[in-house]
N, C-alpha and C positions, 0 to 999 in steps of 0.2 A: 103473701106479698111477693110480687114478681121483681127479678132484678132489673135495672135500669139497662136501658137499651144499647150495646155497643156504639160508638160515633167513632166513623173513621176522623182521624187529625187530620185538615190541611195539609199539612208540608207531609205526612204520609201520601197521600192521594198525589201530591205532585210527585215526590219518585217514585212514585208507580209509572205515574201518566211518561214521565223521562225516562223510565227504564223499557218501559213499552216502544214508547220512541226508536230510541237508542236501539233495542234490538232488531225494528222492523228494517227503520230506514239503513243499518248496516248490517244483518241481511242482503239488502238488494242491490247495497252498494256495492258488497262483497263478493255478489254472486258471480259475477261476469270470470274474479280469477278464479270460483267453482268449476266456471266451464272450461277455462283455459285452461285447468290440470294443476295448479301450482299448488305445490309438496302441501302447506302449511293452510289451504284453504278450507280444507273441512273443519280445521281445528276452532279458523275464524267464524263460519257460518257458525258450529255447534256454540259458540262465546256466544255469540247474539241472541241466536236460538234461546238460550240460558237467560240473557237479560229479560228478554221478551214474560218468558214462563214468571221468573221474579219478578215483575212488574205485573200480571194482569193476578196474580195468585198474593200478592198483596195487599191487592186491592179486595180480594175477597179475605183476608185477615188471616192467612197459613203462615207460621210462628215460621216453617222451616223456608219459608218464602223472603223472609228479611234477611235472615242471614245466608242465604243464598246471593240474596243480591250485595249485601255486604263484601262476603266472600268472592264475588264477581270486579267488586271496586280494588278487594287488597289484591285478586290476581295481575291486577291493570300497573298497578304498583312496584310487583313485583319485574312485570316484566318492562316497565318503562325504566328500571333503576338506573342505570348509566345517561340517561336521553333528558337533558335541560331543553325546554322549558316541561318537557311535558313527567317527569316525575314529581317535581314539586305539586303541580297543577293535579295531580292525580293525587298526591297525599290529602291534599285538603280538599279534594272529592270525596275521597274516602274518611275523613274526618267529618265531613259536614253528614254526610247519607248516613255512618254509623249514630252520629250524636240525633237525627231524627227518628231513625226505627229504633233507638236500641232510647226514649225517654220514657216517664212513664204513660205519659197517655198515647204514646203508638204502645206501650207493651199494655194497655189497658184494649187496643185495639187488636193485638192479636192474641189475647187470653180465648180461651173457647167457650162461646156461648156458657149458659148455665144451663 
């Protein structure tokens, strides 16, 4: 008897499809202070770089791919803490992104084949 076939979840495949996003188009937003030299810019591209890779490797169902991009959301958090509106705005990003990859049918979605 074969096991039933993995199904990616909805609202999985969309923070993927947002994490993708999010890391292309900032990226190329970003890249201009790449060229200009400023101190803190490669730190910004490599952030994107990071969403991007958690987002398309999600969508292919790598377990360390969720909590990468999780762990991308509490970095956001961390470093927004002092800055109204956008530290609230970032907690319940990080609230909504972890309660999707971390349910159990996104965790049925990144168990490994059989």
């Amino acid at each position: 008897m074969s096991s039933p076939a993995r199904v990616r979840p909805l609202s999985v495949t969309v923070v993927a499809m947002l994490y993708m996003a999010v890391g292309v188009i900032g990226f190329i937003y970003h890249f201009r202070e790449l060229l200009a030299l400023h101190a803190d810019a490669p730190l910004i591209e490599i952030t994107e770089v990071l969403a991007a890779i958690a987002g398309f490797f999600i969508l292919r169902g790598a377990n360390w791919a969720r909590w990468l991009a999780i762990a991308w959301m509490a970095l956001h958090v961390v470093i927004s803490y002092p800055e109204l509106p956008a530290f609230p705005i970032h907690c319940a990003f990080l609230l909504v992104i972890a309660w999707i990859l971390l349910r159990p049918a996104a965790g049925r979605w990144f168990r490994p084949a059989a």
